[in-house]
DOKOL-380785 format. One record per residue (C-alpha): residue in three letters; x, y, z. Coordinates in pm, whole numbers, padded with zeros to 5 digits, always signed. Layout:
% residues N
ALAXYZ
...
***
This chain:
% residues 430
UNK-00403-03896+01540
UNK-00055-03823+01674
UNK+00094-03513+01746
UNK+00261-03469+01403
UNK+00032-03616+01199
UNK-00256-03327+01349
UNK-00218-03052+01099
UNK-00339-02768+01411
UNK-00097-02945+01651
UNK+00189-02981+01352
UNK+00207-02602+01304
UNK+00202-02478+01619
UNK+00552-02743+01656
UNK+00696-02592+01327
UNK+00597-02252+01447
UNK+00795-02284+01784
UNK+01105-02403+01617
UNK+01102-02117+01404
UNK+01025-01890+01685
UNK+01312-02013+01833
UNK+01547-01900+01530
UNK+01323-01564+01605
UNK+01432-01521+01977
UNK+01829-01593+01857
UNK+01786-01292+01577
UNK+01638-01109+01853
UNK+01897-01140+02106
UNK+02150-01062+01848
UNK+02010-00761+01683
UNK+01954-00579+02065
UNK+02227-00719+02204
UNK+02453-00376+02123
UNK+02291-00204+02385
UNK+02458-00472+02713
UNK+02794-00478+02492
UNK+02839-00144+02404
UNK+03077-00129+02684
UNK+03262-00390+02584
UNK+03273-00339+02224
UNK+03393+00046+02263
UNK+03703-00072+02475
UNK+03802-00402+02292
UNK+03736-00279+01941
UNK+03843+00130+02032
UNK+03567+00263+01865
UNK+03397+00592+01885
UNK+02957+00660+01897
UNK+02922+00641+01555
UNK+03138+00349+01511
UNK+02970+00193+01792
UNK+02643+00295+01612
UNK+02780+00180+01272
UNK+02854-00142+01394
UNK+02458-00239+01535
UNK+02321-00096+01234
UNK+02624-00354+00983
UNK+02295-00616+01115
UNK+02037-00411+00954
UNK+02209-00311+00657
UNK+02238-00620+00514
UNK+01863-00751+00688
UNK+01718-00447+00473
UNK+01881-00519+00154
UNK+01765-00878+00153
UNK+01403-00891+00280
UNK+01292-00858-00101
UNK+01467-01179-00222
UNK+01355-01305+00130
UNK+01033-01265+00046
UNK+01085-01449-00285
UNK+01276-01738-00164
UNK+01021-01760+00122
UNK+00693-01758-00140
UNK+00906-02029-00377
UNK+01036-02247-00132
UNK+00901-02240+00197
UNK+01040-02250+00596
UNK+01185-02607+00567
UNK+01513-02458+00343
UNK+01507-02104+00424
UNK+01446-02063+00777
UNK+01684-02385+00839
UNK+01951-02174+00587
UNK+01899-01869+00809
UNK+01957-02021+01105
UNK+02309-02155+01025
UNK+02415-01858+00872
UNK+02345-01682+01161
UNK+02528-01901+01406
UNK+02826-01912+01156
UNK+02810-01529+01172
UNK+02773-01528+01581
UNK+03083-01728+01584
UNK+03287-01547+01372
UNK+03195-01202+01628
UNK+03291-01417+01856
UNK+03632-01457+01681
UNK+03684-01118+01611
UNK+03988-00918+01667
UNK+03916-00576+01514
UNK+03653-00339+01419
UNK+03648-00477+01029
UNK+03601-00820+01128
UNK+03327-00775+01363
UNK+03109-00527+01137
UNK+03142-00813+00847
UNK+03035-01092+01115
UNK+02719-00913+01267
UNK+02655-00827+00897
UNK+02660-01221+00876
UNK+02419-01258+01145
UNK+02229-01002+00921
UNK+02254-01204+00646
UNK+02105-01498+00846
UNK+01855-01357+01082
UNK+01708-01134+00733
UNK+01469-01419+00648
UNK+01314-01587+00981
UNK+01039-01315+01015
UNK+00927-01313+00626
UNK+00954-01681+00645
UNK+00723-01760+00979
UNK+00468-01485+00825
UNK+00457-01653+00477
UNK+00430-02003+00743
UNK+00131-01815+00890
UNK-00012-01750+00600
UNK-00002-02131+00475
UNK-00110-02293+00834
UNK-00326-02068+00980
UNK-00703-01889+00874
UNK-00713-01570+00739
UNK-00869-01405+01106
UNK-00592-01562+01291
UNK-00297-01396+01154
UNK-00305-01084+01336
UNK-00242-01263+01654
UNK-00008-01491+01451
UNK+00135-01184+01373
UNK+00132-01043+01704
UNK+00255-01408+01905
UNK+00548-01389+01645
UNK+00622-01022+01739
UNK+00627-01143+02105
UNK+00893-01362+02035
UNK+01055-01056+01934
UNK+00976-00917+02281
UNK+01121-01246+02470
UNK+01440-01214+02270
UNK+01464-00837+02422
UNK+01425-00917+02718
UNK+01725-01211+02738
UNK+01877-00945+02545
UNK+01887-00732+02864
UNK+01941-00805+03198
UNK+01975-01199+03193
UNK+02225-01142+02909
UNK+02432-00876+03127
UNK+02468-01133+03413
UNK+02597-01371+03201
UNK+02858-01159+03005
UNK+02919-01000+03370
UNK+02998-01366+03460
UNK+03154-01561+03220
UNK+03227-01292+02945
UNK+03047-01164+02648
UNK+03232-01437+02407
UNK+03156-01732+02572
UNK+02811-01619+02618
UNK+02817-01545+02206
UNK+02906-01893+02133
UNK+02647-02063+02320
UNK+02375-01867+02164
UNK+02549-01953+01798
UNK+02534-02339+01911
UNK+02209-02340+01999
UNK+02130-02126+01626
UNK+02253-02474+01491
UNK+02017-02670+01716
UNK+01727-02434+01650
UNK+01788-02474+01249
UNK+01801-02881+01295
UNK+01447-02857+01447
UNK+01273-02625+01135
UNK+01438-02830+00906
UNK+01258-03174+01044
UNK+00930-03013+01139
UNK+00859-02703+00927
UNK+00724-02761+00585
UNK+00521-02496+00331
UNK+00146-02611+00397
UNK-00029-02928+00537
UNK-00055-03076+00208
UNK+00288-03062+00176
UNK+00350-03249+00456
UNK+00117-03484+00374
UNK-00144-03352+00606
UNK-00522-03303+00552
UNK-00580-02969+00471
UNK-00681-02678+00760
UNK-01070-02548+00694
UNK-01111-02197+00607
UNK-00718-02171+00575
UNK-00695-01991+00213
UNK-00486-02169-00073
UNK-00167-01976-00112
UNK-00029-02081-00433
UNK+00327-02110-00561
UNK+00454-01828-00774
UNK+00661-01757-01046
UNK+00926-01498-01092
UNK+00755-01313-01335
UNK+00453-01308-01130
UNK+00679-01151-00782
UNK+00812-00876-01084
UNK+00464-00808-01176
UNK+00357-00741-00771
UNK+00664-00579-00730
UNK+00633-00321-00956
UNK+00261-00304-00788
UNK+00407-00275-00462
UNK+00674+00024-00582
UNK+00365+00227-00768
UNK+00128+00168-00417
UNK+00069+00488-00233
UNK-00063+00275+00032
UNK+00245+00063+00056
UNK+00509+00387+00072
UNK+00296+00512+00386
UNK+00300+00175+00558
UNK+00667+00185+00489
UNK+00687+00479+00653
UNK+00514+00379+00974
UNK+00745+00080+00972
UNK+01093+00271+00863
UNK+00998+00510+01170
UNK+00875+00311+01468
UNK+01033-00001+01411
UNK+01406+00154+01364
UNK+01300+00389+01678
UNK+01228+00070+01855
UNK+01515-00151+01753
UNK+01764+00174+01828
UNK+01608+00282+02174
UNK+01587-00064+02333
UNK+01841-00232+02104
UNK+02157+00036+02142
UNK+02117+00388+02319
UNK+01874+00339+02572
UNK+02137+00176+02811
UNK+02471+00412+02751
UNK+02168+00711+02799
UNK+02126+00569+03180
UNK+02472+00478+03255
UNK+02610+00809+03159
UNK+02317+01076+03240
UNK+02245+00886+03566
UNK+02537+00712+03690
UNK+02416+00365+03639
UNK+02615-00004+03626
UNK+02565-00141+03252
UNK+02341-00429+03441
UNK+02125-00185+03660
UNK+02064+00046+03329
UNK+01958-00303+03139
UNK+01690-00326+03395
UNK+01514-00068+03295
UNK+01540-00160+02878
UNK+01390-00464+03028
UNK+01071-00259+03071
UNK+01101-00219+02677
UNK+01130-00575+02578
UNK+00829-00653+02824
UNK+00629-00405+02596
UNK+00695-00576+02292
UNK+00621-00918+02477
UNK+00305-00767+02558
UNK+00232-00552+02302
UNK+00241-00728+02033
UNK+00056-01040+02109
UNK-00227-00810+02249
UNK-00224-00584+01955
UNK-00243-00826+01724
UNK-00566-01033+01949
UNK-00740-00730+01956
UNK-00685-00627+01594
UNK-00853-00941+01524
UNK-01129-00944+01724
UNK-01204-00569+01641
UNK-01143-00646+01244
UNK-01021-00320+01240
UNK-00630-00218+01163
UNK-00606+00136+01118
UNK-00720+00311+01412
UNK-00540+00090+01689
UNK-00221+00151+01522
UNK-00302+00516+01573
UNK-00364+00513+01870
UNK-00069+00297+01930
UNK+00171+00552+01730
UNK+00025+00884+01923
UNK+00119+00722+02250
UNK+00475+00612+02120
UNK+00541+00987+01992
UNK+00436+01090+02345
UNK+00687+00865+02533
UNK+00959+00941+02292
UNK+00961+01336+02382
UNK+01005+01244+02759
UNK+01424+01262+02744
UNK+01439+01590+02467
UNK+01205+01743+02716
UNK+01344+01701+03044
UNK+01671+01583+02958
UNK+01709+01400+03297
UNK+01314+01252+03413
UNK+01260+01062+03700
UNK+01380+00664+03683
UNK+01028+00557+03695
UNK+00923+00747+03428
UNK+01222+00649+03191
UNK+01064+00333+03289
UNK+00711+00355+03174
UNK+00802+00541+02846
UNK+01020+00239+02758
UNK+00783+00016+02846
UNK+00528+00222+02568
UNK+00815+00244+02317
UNK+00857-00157+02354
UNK+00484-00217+02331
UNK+00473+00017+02024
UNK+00598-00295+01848
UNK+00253-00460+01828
UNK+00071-00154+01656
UNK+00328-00063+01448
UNK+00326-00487+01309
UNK-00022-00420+01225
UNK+00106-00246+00881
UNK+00213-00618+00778
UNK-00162-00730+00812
UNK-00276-00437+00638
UNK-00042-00527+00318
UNK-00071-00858+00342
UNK-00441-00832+00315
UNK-00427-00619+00031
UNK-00289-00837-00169
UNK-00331-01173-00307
UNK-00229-01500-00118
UNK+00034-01559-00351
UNK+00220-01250-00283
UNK+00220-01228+00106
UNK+00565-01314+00085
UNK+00690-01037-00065
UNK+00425-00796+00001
UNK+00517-00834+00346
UNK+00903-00841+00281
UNK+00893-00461+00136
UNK+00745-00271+00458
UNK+00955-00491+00625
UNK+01249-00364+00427
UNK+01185-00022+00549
UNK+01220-00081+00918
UNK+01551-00238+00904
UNK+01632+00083+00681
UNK+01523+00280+00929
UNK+01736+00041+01226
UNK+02046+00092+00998
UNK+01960+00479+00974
UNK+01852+00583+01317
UNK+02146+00445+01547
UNK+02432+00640+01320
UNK+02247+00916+01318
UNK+02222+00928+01704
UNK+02573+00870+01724
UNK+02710+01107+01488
UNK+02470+01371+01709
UNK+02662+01215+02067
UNK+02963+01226+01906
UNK+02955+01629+01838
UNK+02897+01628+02256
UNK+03161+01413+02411
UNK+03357+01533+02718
UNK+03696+01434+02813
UNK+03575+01174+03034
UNK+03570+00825+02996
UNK+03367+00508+03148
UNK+03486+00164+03151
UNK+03736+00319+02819
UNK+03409+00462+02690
UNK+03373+00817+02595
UNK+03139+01015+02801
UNK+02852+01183+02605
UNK+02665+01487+02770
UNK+02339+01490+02900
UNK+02229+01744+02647
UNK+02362+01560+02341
UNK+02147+01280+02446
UNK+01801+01505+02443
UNK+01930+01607+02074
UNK+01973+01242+01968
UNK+01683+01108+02117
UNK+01503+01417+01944
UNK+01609+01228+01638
UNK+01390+00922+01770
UNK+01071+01154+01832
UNK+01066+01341+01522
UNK+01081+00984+01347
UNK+00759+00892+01561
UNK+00591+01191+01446
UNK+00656+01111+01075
UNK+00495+00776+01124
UNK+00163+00941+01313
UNK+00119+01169+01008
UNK+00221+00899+00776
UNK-00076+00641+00949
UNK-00336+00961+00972
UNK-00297+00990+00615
UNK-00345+00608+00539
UNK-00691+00636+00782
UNK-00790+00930+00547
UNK-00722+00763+00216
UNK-00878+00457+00288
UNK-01238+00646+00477
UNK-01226+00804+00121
UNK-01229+00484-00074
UNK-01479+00359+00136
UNK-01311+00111+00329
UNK-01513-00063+00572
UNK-01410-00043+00968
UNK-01041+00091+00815
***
C-alpha cells in the first residue's frame, strides 16, 4: 500500500502540512515580543499601542473561532485550513508593507483573520483521523507545534531580523504561508472515506451537520455551566501565556535588567520550550491516565506559582526568570486539556464548534491581557528611552505582571470548581 493510499500514514502527512500552517500562526502571533523594538520606533507608538497592536491578531482570531468551528464541521481542512493559510500570508505581506500604525493593526488583524481557523480545523482533523484515546496527545503534539513556533519566534527570529531586518524576514515567512497552504490543500481531506481510504478501526463516525443542528449545540454550549468554567481556564492561562512569552516578557528583561533584545529572547526561549514540552507530555499522560481534571490542576497551581515570581521580587535572579518561564510555557499543555474535556462532552458532530467556543475565550483573553499590561506600564514611564522606546519602571512591571497572576488564580478556582461539580455528578476518574 503506498504512502498515501495508508489511511494511518495519510493523516499523519495531512497533519504535518497543517502543522506547518500552525508553526507560521505561531511565529506570527509571538512574534511582538522580538519586534517590539522595532515596531515602537518605526510606527512611534506608545505601551498600549504597542499592546493594542499584538492583541489587533487576537481580536479578530476570537471573534471568528465560532464560524471557524462551523466552516471546519461543514467543510473540512482541505478548503479551510488551505483558505487560512493564504489569508495569512496575504496579511504578513501587507505588515510587511506597512507605513503607519493603521495599516499595520489592519494587516496583523489579517493574519488574525487567517491564522483564526488552523487550530479548530487540525482538532476537528483529529477528530475524523484519529481514535477517540488518541486525541489528547493529538491534542497535545498539535499544541507542541505551538511550542516550536515560540521558539523560532524567539531567538532564531531575533538573529535574523538582527541580520537582514524584520521585513525581509516577514516576507519569507508569508511565502512559505503560501507553500504551506498548497500542501493541505493536496493532502488534507475531512476523513479517510473521503479520500477514498478504508476506514480507521475504532475511529468514531463524525457526521456532517447542519446549521440548525450547530444553533441547537450552540445555544447548549451558551446555557453549559461546564463550558463557561472551561472558558475561563482557557480566557486566563492561555491569554497569560500568549501575553508573557508572546509580548512583555522580553521589554520586562531588556529594561529591568539591561538586556540586548536577542539576549532577553533567550530566556522567552525557555517559554516556548515549555509549551514544546508541555503540551505533547500533557496531553500523553492525560491519555494514558484517562483522567483530565486533576492534571490540569495541578498544571494551573504551578503556573499561578511562577506567575507571582516578578510582582514579588520585582527583580529575581536570571535563572529563576528562567525556570518560571519555562512553567508558564509548559502551562500550555494542561491548560489544552479543557478542549478534550468539551470535546468529549459532546457529540462527534459538534467537536467543531464545541471546541471553537473555549477556544474563543483564550484569544479574548490574548486581546485583553496585553492592553491591559500596557495601559498599567504606561502610567510608569520615565523620561528615558531605549532604541526610541520608552522606558517603563521596574515597579510598573510587578503591577502589570500582577495582572497576569491574578488571571492564573481565576483559572485555579475556575478548574477547582469544575473538579467539584463533576465528583458531584459522579463522574468517573474526573
Amino acid at each position: 500500500m503506498t504512502l498515501l493510499g495508508d489511511p494511518t500514514k495519510r493523516r499523519w502527512l495531512a497533519w504535518a502540512a497543517l502543522a506547518l500552517v500552525f508553526l507560521l500562526v505561531n511565529i506570527h502571533r509571538l512574534s511582538t515580543a522580538v519586534l517590539s523594538e522595532q515596531l515602537t520606533a518605526d510606527f512611534g507608538i506608545t505601551a498600549a499601542q504597542l499592546g493594542t497592536l499584538h492583541a489587533s491578531f487576537f481580536i479578530i482570531y476570537a471573534l471568528t473561532q465560532v464560524p471557524s468551528g462551523v466552516l471546519a464541521d461543514r467543510y473540512g481542512p482541505r478548503y479551510v485550513g488551505s483558505g487560512g493559510a493564504v489569508v495569512l500570508s496575504v496579511g504578513a505581506l501587507g505588515f510587511v508593507a506597512s507605513n503607519g500604525y493603521l495599516a499595520a493593526f489592519l494587516s496583523r488583524a489579517l493574519i488574525g483573520l487567517g491564522s483564526s481557523v488552523i487550530f479548530v480545523t487540525i482538532l476537528r482533523f483529529c477528530a475524523n483521523w484519529y481514535r477517540t484515546d488518541e486525541f489528547g496527545t493529538m491534542t497535545g503534539l498539535t499544541a507542541g507545534i505551538a511550542g516550536l513556533g515560540a521558539i523560532f519566534a524567539t531567538t532564531p527570529l531575533a538573529v535574523a531580523i538582527d541580520r537582514v531586518g524584520w521585513r525581509p524576514t516577514l516576507t519569507v515567512l508569508g511565502v512559505v504561508g503560501f507553500v504551506a497552504g498548497v500542501l493541505v490543500f493536496l493532502l488534507a481531506r475531512k476523513s479517510p472515506t473521503d479520500a477514498g481510504l478504508d476506514p480507521i478501526e475504532n475511529v468514531p463516525d463524525q457526521p456532517s451537520v447542519t446549521l440548525q443542528e450547530t444553533g441547537t449545540y450552540l445555544r447548549e454550549l451558551l446555557a453549559d455551566v461546564d463550558q463557561w468554567l472551561l472558558s475561563i481556564v482557557f480566557f486566563a492561562a492561555n491569554g497569560t501565556v500568549l501575553t508573557v512569552i508572546g509580548l512583555w516578557g522580553v521589554p520586562y528583561l531588556v529594561v529591568v535588567y539591561d538586556l540586548s533584545v536577542t539576549t532577553a529572547s533567550t530566556y522567552t526561549l525557555f517559554g516556548s520550550i515549555g509549551i514544546l514540552i508541555g503540551g505533547p507530555a500533557v496531553g500523553w499522560i492525560s491519555d494514558r491516565l484517562g483522567r483530565r481534571m486533576v492534571p490540569m490542576i495541578a498544571g494551573l497551581g504551578a503556573f499561578l506559582v511562577a506567575l507571582l515570581l516578578v510582582p514579588t521580587l520585582g527583580k529575581p535572579p536570571l535563572p529563576a526568570v528562567a525556570a518560571s518561564y519555562f512553567v508558564i510555557g509548559s502551562a500550555i499543555g494542561f491548560v489544552m486539556l479543557s478542549m478534550s474535556i468539551v470535546k468529549e462532552k459532546y457529540p462527534p458532530e459538534a467537536s467543531g464548534v464545541a471546541t471553537a467556543t473555549v477556544n474563543t475565550w483564550g484569544f479574548v483573553g490574548a486581546t485583553v491581557l496585553p492592553t491591559a499590561m500596557g495601559v498599567v506600564l504606561d502610567r510608569y514611564q520615565t523620561d528615558d528611552t531605549v532604541a526610541g522606546s520608552v522606558v517603563y519602571t521596574e515597579f510598573g512591571y510587578r503591577v502589570a505582571f500582577a495582572i497576569t497572576a491574578a488571571a492564573a488564580g481565576v483559572a485555579l478556582l475556575s478548574a477547582l470548581t469544575l473538579y467539584v461539580r463533576k465528583r458531584r455528578a459522579g463522574v468517573a476518574k474526573p
